[in-house]
Every structure is written in C-alpha cells, then in structure tokens.
N, C-alpha and C positions, 0 to 999 in steps of 0.2 A: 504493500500500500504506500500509496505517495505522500509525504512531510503532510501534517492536517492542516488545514485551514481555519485558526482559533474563529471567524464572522461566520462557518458553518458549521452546522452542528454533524456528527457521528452518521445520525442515520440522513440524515440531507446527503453526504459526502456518499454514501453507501447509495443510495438513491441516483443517484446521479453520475456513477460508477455502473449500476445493473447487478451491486454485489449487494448481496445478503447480510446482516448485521454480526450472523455467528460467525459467514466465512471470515469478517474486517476481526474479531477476537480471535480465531483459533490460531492457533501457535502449533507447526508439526511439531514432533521430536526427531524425526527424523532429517538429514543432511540433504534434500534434494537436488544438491549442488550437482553432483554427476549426473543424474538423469536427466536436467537440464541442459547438462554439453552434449551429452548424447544425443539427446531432441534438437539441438541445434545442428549437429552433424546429420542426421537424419534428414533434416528440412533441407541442408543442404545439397545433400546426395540424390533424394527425392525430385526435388526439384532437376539437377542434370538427368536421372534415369529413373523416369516415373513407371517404370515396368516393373523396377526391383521390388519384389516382394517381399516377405518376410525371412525367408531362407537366404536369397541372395543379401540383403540388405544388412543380416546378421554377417555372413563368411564376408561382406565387404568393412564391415567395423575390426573382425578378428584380425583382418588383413592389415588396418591401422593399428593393431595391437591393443583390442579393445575386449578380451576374451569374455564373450558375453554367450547366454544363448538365446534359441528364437524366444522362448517363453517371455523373457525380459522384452526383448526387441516387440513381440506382438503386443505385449498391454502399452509399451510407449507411442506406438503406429496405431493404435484403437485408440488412445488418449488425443492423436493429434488429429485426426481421422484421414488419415492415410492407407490407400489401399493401392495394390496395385493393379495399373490401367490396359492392362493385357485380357482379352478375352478370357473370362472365367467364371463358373456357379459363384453366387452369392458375393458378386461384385459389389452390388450396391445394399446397404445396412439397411434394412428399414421393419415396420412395425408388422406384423403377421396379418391383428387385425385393423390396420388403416387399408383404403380402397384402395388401389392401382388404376391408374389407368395408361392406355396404349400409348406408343410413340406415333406419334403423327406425320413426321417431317419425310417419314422417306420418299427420294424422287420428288419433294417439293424443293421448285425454284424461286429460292428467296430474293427477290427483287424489286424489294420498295421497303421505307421504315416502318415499326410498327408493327409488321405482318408478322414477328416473332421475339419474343421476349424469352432470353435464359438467366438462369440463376446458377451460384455452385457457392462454396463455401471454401475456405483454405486456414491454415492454420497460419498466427503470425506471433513471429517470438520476440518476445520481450529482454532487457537484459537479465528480467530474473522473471521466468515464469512467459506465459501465452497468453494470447485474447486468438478469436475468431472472428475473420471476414468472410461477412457474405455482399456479395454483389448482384445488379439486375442488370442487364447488358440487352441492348438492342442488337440483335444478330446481324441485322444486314449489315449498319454502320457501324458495329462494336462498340457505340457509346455507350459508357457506363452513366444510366437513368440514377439511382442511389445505391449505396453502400450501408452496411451498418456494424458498428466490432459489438462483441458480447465477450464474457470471461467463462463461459456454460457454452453447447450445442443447443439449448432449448428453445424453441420454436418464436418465441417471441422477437428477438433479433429481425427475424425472416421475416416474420411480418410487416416489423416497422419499414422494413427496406421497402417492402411488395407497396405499403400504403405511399410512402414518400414517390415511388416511381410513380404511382397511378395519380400523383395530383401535377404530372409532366404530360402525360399522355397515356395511351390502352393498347394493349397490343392483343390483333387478331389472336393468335395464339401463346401458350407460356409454357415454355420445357425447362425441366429439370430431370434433375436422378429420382430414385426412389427411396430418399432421405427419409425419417420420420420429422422432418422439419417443413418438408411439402407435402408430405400425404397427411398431414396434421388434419383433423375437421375443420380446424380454426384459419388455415392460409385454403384451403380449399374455398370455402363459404368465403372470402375474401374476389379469389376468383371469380366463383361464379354467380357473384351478386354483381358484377361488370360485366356478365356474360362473354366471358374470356372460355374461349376453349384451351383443354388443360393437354398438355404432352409430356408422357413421363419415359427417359432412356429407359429401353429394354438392360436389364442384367447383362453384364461384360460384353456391351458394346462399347470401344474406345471413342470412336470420334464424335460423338452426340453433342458434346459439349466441348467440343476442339476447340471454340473459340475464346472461354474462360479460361480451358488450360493451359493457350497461349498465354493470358493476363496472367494468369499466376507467377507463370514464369518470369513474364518481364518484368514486372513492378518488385516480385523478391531481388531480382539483377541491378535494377535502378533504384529502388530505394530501400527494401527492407535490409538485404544484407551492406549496404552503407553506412547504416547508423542502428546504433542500442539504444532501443528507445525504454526509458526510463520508469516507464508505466503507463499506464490506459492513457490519460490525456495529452501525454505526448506523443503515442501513437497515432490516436486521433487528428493532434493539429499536423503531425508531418502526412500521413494520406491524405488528409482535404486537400494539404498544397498538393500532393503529388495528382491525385484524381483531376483537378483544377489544370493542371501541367496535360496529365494524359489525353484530355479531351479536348481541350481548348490550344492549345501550344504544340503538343508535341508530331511530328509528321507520321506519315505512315504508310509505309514503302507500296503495302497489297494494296492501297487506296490510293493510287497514285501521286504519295507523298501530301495528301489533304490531312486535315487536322480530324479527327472525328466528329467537330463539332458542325463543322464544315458538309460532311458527308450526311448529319441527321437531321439538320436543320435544313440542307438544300440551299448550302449558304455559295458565294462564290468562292473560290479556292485562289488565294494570295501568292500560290507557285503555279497560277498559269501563266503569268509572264515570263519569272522565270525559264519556266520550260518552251516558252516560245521564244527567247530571245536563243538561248543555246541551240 
C-alpha cells in the first residue's frame, strides 16, 4: 500500500484503490519477495513466447538456475492468468455454470468501426506485487475505447470498462474469451440491454483475439517493463499517459503509419503529405 494520505481516511483510500479494508491490514508472514521475481521473469518470458506453457516455462527458469517445479510455476501462471496460447482442451478458464455462447467472427470481413468490439485482460507488475488490465478495443481500428486496473480478477473491473466504452459509442458485435468475467450474468445483461450481439472465442483457438495480444505485447515493450511503478496510482497515471500516446500520437505501421485515433474517428491522416512528398 502507498505512504497514507492523513485528509483521507482508511477506508476512502481503500475505496478508491478497489481494495478491501482487511486486505489494507493483513500482514503475510511469509517472504513473497521470490515469487515476485519469478512472476516478473514469467511476465517477461510470456510475453517473448506466449506458447510456453507450464512445462516448458518451468525447464526455461531451471535453465536460469531457478530449480523450481511445474506445481510452483502452475499456481504463479493461475495467479497471473497466464495460459498458454497454442491450440489446447481447456484453454480458456471459465464458470461450468455461466452460459456460453458461439464465436461469431469466422469469415466475417471487418470493415468499418464499431462493427466489433474485443476485450482481454493481462497481468501488470508492480514493483512489489500486480494489479490487472482489462481493455475494450475497437477491432477494425484497434482503438483502445477504455481500460480499467483492478488488484482481484472479479468481474467488476470489466464492467466498469464495458460501461465507460459504451458512453463512446456501440459496437455491432463484442468478442471475448470465455472468462468468468464475461460470461458473468452481470457484463452479459450489460450487453444485451444495448442489444449488442455477444461473441465468445471457441476453446484453444489462438488468433480470436490476435489483436489485444498484439497490445499486450507492445505497451509491456514500451512502457511496462520501462519503469517500476510504485503502486496502483502510479500505474494508473503512467497508462493514461501511455493509452493517451497509443491512440492519439503514436503511428502504426498495419495502418499505414495513421495514428488510431485517426483511423476510428475517420479523421485525416497528418502523414499523407508526408508520404506524398517522398
């Protein structure tokens, strides 16, 4: 927890965090210092070879001189929600009894904004300790609609992201995995009170969400493994700026060097002169 703020009180700070009062008291006894560098080795390695699963991810720590086994490696890979993205049974984590429903996208050509909304979640490391990002992502233009961190996987996060996106715009359809964070009753009825058609990845299919996995990757490259962020509210103010950077500033090579913001608004793009004078 971050230095207090004597003008707020305990549970306002707690409140305003997304943490719980007993989590802001409880004291481990335990050293969790190591399985925090591990988690950060993990996140790192993940991130270059998101195939490695729990066997190879373990023989690539031993190989660092990290003599561990899978058991250790599977509960810190469940804690970050890391799975690996290779065709496989029971890819995707979710509730037995929440509904499923079908993927929708196959052999649709997405070409106009809006016509697809995705979602994914990623783990983000702190200098001591994790929060969780989930993001809403316009597929055609890969604008990121909103974001939101949490210190829990619990549904609520997801929500607030889904609500914040929908006062931007509605998107024809919205795919995700089959998280119990989207098959929740609570981000469903969310759905389909905007009469949003819902699309959920089949089990160990890779590329459904190709295009968050791209994000993951690059925003850990550009700015997570850059800097130790201190705790939740520094996490927070460095992603605003960087989200702010991603969509609005930064170029983007598959989009012929336009900015995302450029691409979802149908704005004019400030490197066609550029490109015209070359």
């Amino acid at each position: 927890m971050e230095l207090e703020n004597n003008m707020i009180s305990i549970s306002r700070q707690c409140e305003l965090l997304g943490l719980c009062r007993s989590s802001y008291y409880y004291r481990s006894e335990r050293d969790d210092s190591y399985n925090e560098y591990l988690m950060r080795l993990i996140d790192e390695q993940y991130t270059r070879t998101p195939f490695f699963g729990v066997p190879k991810m373990t023989a690539w720590l031993c190989r660092q001189g990290h003599w561990l086994n899978e058991k250790r490696i599977r509960q810190l890979m469940r804690l970050m929600g890391l799975y690996a993205v290779y065709p496989k049974p029971r890819l995707s984590q979710s509730y037995p009894e929440h509904k499923k429903y079908p993927y929708l996208l196959k052999g649709v050509t997405i070409d106009h904004t809006d016509q697809v909304w995705c979602s994914d979640i990623t783990y983000i490391r702190l200098l001591h300790g994790f929060v969780y990002l989930v993001v809403i992502m316009d597929w055609f233009s890969r604008y990121i609609l909103s974001w939101e961190l949490s210190i829990t996987l619990e549904k609520e996060f997801c929500i607030d992201a889904l609500n914040k996106a929908l006062k931007i715009s509605r998107p024809e359809v919205f795919n995700s995995d089959q998280g119990p964070q989207y098959t929740s009753e609570d981000f469903i009825a969310v759905l389909k009170g905007d009469d949003i058609r819902i699309s959920m990845d089949g089990r160990g299919r890779l590329y459904d969400n190709i295009f968050v996995e791209r994000l993951w990757r690059t925003i850990k490259y550009e700015e997570v493994y850059l800097h130790d962020y201190r705790g939740v509210s520094e996490a927070r103010e460095r992603l605003a700026f960087y989200f702010d950077f991603y969509n609005n500033e930064r170029p983007h090579a598959s989009l012929e060097y336009r900015t995302l913001q450029e691409v979802y608004y149908g704005l004019p793009s400030a490197q066609k002169a550029v490109f015209a004078y070359r």
